[in-house]
DOMI-715742 format. One record per residue (C-alpha): residue in three letters; residue number from 0; z, y, x. Coordinates in steps of 0.05 Angstrom, whole numbers. Each point is the difference from the previous one (the first is absolute). Example, Ala and Ser with C-alpha at 12.3 -4.5 7.8 and 13.67 -1.06 7.14 Angstrom:
! DOMI-715742
  code  pos      c3      c2      c1
   Ala    0     156     -90     246
   Ser    1     -13      69      27
//
This chain:
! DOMI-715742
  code  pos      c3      c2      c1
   Unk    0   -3069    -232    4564
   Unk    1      73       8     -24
   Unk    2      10      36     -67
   Unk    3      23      65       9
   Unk    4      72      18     -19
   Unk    5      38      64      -1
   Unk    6      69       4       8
   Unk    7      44      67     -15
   Unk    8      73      -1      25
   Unk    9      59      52     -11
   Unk   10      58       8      42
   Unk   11      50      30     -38
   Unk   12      65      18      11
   Unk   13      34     -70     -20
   Unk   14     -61     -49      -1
   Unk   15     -66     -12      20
   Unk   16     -52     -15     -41
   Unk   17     -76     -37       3
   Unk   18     -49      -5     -48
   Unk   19     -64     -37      14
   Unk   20     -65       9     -41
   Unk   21     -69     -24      -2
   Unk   22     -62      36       5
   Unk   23       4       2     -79
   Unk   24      61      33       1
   Unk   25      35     -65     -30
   Unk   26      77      -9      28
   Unk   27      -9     -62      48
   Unk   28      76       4      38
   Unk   29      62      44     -19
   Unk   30      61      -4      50
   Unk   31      59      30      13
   Unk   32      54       8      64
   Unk   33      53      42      33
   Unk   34     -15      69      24
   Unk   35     -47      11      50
   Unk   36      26      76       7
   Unk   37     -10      15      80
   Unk   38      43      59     -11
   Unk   39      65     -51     -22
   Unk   40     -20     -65      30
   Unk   41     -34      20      71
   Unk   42     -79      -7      11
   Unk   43      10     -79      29
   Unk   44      31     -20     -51
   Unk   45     -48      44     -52
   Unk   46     -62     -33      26
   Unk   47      26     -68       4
   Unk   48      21       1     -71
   Unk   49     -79      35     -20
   Unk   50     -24     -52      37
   Unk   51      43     -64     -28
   Unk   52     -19      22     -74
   Unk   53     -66      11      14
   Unk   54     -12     -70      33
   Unk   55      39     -22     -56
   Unk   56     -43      24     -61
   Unk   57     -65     -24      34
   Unk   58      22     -69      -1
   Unk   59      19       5     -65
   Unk   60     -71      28     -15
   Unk   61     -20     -66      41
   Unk   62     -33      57      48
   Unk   63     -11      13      64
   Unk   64      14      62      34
   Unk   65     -25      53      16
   Unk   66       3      27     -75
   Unk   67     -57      48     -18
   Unk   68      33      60       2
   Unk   69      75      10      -4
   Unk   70      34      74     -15
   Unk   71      66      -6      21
   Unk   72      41      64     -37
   Unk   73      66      -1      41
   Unk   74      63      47     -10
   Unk   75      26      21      72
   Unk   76     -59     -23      32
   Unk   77     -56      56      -4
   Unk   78       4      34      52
   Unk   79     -49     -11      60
   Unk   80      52     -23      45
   Unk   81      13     -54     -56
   Unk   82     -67     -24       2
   Unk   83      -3      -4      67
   Unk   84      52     -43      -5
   Unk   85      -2     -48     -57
   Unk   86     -78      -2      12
   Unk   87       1     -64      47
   Unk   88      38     -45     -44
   Unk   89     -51      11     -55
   Unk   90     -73      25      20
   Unk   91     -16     -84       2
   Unk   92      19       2     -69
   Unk   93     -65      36     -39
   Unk   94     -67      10      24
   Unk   95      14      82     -26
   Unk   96      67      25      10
   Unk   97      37      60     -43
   Unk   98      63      35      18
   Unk   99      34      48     -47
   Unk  100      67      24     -26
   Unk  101      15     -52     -60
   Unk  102     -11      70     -43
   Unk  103     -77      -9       7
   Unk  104      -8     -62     -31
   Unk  105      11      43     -63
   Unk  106     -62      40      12
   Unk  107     -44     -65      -6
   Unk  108      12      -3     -64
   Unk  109     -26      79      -8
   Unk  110     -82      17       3
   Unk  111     -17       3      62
   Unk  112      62       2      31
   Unk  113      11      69     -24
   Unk  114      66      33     -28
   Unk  115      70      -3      17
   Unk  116      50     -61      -3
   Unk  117      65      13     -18
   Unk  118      54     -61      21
   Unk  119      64     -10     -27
   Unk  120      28     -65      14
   Unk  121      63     -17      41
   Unk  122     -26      54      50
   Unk  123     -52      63     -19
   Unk  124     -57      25      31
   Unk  125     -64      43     -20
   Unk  126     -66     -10      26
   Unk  127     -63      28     -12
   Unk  128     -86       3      23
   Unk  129     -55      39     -25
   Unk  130     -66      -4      -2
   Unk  131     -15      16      69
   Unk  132      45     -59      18
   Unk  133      53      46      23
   Unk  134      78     -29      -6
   Unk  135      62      43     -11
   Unk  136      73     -36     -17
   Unk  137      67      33     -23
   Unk  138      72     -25       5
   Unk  139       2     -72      27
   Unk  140      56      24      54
   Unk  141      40     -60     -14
   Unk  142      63     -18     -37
   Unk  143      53      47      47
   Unk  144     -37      64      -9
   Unk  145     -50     -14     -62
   Unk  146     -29     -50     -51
   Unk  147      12      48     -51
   Unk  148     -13     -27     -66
   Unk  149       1     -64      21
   Unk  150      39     -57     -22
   Unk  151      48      13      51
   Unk  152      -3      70      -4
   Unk  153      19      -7     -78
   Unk  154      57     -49       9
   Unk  155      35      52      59
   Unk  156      -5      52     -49
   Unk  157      44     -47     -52
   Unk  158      46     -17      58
   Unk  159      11      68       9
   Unk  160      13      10     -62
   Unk  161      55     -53      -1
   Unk  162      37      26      56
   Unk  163      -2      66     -31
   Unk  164      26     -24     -69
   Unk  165      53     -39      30
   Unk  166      18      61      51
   Unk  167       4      56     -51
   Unk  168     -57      34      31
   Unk  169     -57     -18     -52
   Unk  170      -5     -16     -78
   Unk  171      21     -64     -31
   Unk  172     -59     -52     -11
   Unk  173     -16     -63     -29
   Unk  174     -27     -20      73
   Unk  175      68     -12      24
   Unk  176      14     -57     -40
   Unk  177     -64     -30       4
   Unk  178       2       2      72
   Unk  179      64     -37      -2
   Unk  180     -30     -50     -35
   Unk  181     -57     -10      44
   Unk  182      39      -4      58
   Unk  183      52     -40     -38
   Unk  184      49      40      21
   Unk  185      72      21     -37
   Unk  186      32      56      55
   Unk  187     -58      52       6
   Unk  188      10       8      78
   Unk  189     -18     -71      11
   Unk  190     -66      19     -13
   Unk  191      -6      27      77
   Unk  192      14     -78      25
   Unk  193     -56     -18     -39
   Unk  194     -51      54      13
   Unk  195      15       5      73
   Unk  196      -7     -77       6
   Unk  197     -39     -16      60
   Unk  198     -31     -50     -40
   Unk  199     -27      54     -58
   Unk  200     -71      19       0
   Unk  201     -35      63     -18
   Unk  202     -31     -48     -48
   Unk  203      72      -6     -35
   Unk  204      14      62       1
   Unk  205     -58      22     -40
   Unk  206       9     -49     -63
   Unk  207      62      42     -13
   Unk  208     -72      58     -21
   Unk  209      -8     -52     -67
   Unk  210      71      25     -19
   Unk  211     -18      65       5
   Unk  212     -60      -8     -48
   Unk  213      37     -30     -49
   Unk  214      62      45      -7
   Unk  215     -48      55      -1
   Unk  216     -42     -23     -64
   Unk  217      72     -10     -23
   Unk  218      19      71      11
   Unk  219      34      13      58
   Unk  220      -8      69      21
   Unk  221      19     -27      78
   Unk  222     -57     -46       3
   Unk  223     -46      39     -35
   Unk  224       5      58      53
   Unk  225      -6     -55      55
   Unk  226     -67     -23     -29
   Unk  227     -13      71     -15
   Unk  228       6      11      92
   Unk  229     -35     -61      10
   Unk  230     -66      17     -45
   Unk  231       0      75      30
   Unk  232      -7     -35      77
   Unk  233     -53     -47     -23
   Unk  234     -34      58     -27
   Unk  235       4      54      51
   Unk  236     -19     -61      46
   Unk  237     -69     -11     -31
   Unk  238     -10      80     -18
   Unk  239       7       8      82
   Unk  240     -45     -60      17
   Unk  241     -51      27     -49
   Unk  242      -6      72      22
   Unk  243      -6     -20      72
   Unk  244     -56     -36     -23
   Unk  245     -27      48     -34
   Unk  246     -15     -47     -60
   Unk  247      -4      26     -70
   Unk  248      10      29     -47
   Unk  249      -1     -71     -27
   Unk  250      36     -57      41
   Unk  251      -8     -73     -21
   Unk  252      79     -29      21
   Unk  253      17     -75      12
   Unk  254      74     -13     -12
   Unk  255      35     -58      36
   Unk  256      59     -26      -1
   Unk  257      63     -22     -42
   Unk  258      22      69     -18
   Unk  259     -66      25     -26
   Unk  260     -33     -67     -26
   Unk  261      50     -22     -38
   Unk  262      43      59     -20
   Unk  263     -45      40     -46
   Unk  264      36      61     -12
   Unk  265      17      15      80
   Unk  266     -70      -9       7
   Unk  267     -22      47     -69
   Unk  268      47      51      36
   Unk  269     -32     -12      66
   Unk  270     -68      20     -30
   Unk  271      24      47     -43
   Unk  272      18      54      54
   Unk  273     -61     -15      32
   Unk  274     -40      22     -57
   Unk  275      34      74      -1
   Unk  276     -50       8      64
   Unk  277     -51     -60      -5
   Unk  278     -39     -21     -36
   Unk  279      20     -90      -3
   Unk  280     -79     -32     -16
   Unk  281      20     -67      -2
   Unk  282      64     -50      22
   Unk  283       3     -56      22
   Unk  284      55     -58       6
   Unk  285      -1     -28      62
   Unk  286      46     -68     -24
   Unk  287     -28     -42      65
   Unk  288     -20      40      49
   Unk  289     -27     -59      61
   Unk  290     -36     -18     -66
   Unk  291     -32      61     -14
   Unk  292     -23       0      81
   Unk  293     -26     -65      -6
   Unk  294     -41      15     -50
   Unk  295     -23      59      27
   Unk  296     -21     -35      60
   Unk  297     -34     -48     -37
   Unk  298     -34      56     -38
   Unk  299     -20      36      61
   Unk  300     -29     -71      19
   Unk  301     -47      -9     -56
   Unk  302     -29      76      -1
   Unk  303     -19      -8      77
   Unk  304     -28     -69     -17
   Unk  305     -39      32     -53
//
């Protein structure tokens, strides 16, 4: 009999991402590839690439497929149309199959599965279960019409911003000349050639967010009220998730992503408005989340073998 392995992947916005653990928990295989976002690459090409990385990590396990499990968390592809449709190229893949949004991978890492995961990476999304198993999910609309918050959502804020300054519209900022410099850039209105560059990502867009960060611990009253929008959405995000749940008064919250892992005080401020109605029982970083669903497979594993 093979030894059982679990294997957690997220599909994020700009890269997809496997983590393969044994029974013990213990990290056997970490990979990484392109996107494997059905909603920007199509669902052939989605599946194909799910299924390349996952053939991929087994043999660098020295496994053989099928994998124990597999939860595959996958932004643009969790809908039941998706899974209709990326199903084939990967149900030979793992004996036991999961498809999510990449948001609950986050609530793994929670007890039970139970609380509300707030994202905030180069897109944003809010997803949540209770105890019943029931799921709710706010924002998440994509990058034309949402991902408030996000990464992306942070750094179109400070582009607006930019424009404004440089139009007479909005307050001066010490954004406009670090944009400059990040696009390496002299005349501001160059800026559009690279932005709208066909060959720009979403994913470059939303590095411009670390700028923001910084010029607001520096001071800048611009960024500061940018970070200020962005930590509101997050939290009206999860308050709505929660309440149509019904959960409470305390909520357990995962946090995932760039924005909220890794910049402390968007994520203080996050939490901090949530706390004028909630009562926050415990948070948890999610720094990895196909780890955290590997494991949690792997944990699931042992209590049923038990």
């Amino acid at each position: 009999m093979s030894t059982p392995l679990f294997a957690g992947i997220d599909g994020g916005g700009t890269k997809t991402a496997i983590v393969v653990v044994d029974a013990d928990g213990e990290v056997v295989v970490r990979k990484t590839t392109t996107t494997s976002n059905a909603a920007v690459i199509g669902h052939e090409l989605a599946g194909n690439t799910l299924h390349d990385l996952l053939q991929s990590a087994a043999a660098d396990a020295g496994h053989d497929l099928p994998f124990t499990a597999a939860w595959f968390g996958l932004s643009g592809s969790d809908r039941p149309e998706d899974h209709r449709r990326l199903r084939p190229r990967i149900e030979d893949l793992a004996q036991s199959i999961t498809m999510t949004n990449d948001a609950e991978l986050a609530l793994g890492g929670l007890p039970d599965r139970v609380g509300v995961a707030v994202v905030a990476g180069t897109g944003s999304i809010c997803f949540g279960q209770n105890a019943s198993g029931a799921r709710e999910r706010a924002g998440g609309w994509g990058h034309i019409f949402s991902d408030e918050g996000s990464g992306y959502g942070v750094a179109v804020e400070a582009l607006r911003a930019f424009a404004a300054e440089r139009d007479g519209t909005g307050p001066e900022t010490s954004l406009t000349p670090r944009l400059m410099d990040f696009w390496n850039i002299e005349d501001p209105f160059t800026i559009i050639n690279r932005v709208y560059d066909p060959r720009t990502t979403k994913g470059d867009i939303a590095k411009m967010s670390r700028l923001v960060a910084e010029e607001a611990s520096d001071g800048d009253e611009v960024a500061r009220l940018i970070l200020e929008s962005g930590a509101e959405s997050l939290a009206s995000f999860a308050a709505a998730v929660a309440r149509r749940l019904d959960l409470g008064p305390e909520l357990d919250i995962a946090c995932v992503g760039g924005m909220l892992v890794e910049v402390e005080p968007y994520r203080e401020r996050m939490l901090h408005l949530l706390r004028e109605h909630w009562i926050v029982a415990d948070v948890t970083l999610i720094e990895e989340p196909a780890l955290t669903a590997a494991q949690a497979l792997a944990r699931e594993y042992r209590e049923n073998q038990s």
